[in-house]
N, C-alpha and C positions, 0 to 999 in steps of 0.2 A: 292170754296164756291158756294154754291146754294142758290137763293132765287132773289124775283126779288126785292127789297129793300137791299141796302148795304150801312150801319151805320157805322160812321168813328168816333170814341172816342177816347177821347185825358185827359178827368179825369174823374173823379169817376162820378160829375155831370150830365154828357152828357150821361155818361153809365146810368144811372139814370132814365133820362127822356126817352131813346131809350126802356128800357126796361120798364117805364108805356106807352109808346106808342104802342109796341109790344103786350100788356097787352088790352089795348083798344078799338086796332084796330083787336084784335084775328090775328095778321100778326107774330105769332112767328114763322110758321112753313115756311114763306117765307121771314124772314129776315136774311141776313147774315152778320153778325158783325165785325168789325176790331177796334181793340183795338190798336192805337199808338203811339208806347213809342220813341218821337224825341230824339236824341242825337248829330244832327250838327246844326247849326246854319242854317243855311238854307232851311232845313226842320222846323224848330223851327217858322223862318220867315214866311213860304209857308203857315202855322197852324195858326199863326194872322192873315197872311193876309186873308185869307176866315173867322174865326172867325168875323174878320173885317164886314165883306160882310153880314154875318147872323146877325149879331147885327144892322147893317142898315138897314133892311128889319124888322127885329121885331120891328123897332123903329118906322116902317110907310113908309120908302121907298117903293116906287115904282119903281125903278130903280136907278143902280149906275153907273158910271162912272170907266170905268177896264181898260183903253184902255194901258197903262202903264203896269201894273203887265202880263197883257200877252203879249203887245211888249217883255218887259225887260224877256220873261219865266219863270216869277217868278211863275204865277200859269197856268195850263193850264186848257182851258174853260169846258174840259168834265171833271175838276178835280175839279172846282168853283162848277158847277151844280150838280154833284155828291153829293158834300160837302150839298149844299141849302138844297141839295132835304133829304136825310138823318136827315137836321137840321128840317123838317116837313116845309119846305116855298118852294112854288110853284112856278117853273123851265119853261122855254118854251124848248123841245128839237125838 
């Protein structure tokens, strides 16, 4: 994939917003999309939990507390911001 923007969808919604965003921002020609369709439980997991993380930031957070999900591996931190950043909420890298 090419593009310096990489959008992570998980339902029709998200596809949704990525592509009036895309639309917006005239950033079609450098967005590269991944469409994911979980099937274990653990991936299933990994996809709330950052879901988690962008629904606390659109709610007004300014910062969350992770220190657990990446002890435990559950998500990894270039996989959270990835996520953020894709969801349009602003990342420190």
């Amino acid at each position: 994939m090419t593009g310096d923007t990489l959008a992570l969808v998980e339902s029709p919604a998200q596809l949704l917003h990525v592509l009036e965003w895309c639309h917006a921002e005239q950033s079609a020609e450098r967005t590269a999309l991944a469409v994911l369709a979980p099937g274990d439980p653990a991936t299933l997991l990994q996809l709330r939990s950052m879901a988690d993380f962008a629904e606390a930031f659109r709610a007004g957070a300014s910062g969350a507390l992770a220190a657990s999900v990446f002890h435990d591996r559950r998500i990894a931190i270039a996989d959270l911001k990835d996520y953020l950043a894709a969801q349009s909420i602003e990342v420190r890298r």
